[in-house]
C-alpha atoms as one frame of an Amber mdcrd trajectory, in Angstrom:
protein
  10.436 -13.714 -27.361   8.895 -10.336 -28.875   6.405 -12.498 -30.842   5.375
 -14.404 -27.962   4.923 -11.120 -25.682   2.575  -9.995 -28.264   0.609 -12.968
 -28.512   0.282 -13.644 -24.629  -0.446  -9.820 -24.227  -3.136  -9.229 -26.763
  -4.814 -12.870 -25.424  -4.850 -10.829 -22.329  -6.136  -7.884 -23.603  -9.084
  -9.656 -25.423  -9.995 -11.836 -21.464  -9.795  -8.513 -19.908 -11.670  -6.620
 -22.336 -14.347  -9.014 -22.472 -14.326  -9.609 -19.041 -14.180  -6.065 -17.139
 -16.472  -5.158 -20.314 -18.981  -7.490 -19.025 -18.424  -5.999 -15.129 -19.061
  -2.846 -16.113 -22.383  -3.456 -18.321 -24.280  -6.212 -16.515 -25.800  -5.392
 -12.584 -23.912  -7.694 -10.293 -26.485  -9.930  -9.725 -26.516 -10.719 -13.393
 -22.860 -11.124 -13.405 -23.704 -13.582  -9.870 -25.692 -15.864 -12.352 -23.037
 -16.959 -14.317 -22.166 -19.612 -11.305 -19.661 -20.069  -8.399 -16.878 -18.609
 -10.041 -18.715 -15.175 -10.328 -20.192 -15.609  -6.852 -17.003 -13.359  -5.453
 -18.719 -10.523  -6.536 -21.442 -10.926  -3.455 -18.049  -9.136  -1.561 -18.503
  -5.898  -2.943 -20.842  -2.828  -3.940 -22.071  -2.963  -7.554 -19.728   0.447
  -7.638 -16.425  -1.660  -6.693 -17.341  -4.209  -9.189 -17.798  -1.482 -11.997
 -14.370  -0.100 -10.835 -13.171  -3.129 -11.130 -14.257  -3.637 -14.597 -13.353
  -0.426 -16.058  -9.824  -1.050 -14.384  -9.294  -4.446 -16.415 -10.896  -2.210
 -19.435  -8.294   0.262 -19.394  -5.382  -2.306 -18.754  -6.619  -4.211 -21.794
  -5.999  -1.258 -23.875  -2.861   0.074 -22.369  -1.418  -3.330 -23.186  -1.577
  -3.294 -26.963  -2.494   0.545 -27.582   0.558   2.668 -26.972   3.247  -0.258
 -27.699   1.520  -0.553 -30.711   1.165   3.393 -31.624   4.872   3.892 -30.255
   3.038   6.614 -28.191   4.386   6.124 -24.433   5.281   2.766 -24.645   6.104
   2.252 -21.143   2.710   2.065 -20.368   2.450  -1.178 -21.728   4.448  -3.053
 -18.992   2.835  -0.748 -15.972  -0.712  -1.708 -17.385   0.450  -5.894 -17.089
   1.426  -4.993 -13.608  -1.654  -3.094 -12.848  -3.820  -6.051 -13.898  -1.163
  -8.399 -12.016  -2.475  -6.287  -8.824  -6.000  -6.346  -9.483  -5.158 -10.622
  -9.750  -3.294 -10.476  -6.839  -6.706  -8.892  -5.355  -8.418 -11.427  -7.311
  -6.623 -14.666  -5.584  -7.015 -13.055  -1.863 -10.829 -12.814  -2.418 -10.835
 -16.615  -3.364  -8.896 -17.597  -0.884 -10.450 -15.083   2.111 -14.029 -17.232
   0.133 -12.165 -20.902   0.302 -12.514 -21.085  -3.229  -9.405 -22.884  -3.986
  -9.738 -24.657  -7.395 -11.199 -21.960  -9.235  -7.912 -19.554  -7.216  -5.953
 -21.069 -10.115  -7.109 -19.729 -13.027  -6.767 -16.521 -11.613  -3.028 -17.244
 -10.726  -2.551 -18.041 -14.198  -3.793 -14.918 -15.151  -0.875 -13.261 -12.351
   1.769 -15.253 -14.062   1.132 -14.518 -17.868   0.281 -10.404 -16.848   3.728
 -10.580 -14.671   5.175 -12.269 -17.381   4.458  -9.323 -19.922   5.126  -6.966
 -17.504   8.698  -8.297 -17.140   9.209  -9.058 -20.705   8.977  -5.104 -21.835
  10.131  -3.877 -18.472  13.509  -5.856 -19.180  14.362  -8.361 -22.076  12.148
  -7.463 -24.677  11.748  -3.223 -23.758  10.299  -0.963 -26.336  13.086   1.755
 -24.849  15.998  -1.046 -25.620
C-alpha cells in the first residue's frame, strides 16, 4: 500500500505541477485556447487563475517534498487534501458551467488526492 501511495502521489504531483505550472505562466486567454475543457477559466480574473495555479504548484511539492526529506511529513497528507479542495472547487465550476462529461476527470482527480490524503493520514502514516 506504501508503494502504491507513492506512485499515485508523485503521478499527482507531476499533473499538478505541470498543470498549475502552466496557469501560472500562460495569460488566461492562452490557457482558454486549449479547448472546452479550459474554457472554465472565462469564470475568473487572470489573478484567481494564477492563484489557482501556484496553489496546485505548491501542493505538488508538498506531496513528495517533505515525506520524502522526513522534514514535516504531515504536510504530505494536508497538501492531498488541499488539492482535494481546490477539485472539489474544480467539479462545482463544471457543474455551475453544465459541463458534465469533462466533471469526471476532475472527480478522478478528488478521489486519487483523497485517497493519498487518507492513506498517510491513517493506514500508511509517516508518524506510525
Amino acid at each position: 500500500m506504501n508503494l502504491f501511495l507513492w506512485i499515485v502521489a508523485g503521478l499527482l504531483a507531476v499533473a499538478y505541477l505541470f498543470g498549475g505550472g502552466l496557469k501560472v505562466i500562460l495569460s488566461k486567454e492562452k490557457i482558454a485556447a486549449f479547448g472546452p475543457s479550459a474554457r472554465w477559466v472565462e469564470d475568473f480574473s487572470a489573478g484567481s487563475v494564477k492563484a489557482i495555479g501556484a496553489l496546485e504548484v505548491l501542493g505538488s511539492v508538498g506531496l513528495i517534498l517533505p515525506a520524502a526529506l522526513g522534514v514535516l511529513p504531515v504536510l504530505t497528507p494536508m497538501a492531498a487534501l488541499g488539492l482535494a479542495m481546490i477539485m472539489v472547487g474544480a467539479t462545482i465550476t463544471r457543474i455551475r458551467r453544465g459541463e458534465f462529461t469533462l466533471m469526471a476527470v476532475d472527480l478522478v482527480y478528488l478521489a486519487l488526492t483523497a485517497f493519498v490524503a487518507w492513506g498517510r493520514f491513517g493506514p500508511e502514516s509517516f508518524t506510525g
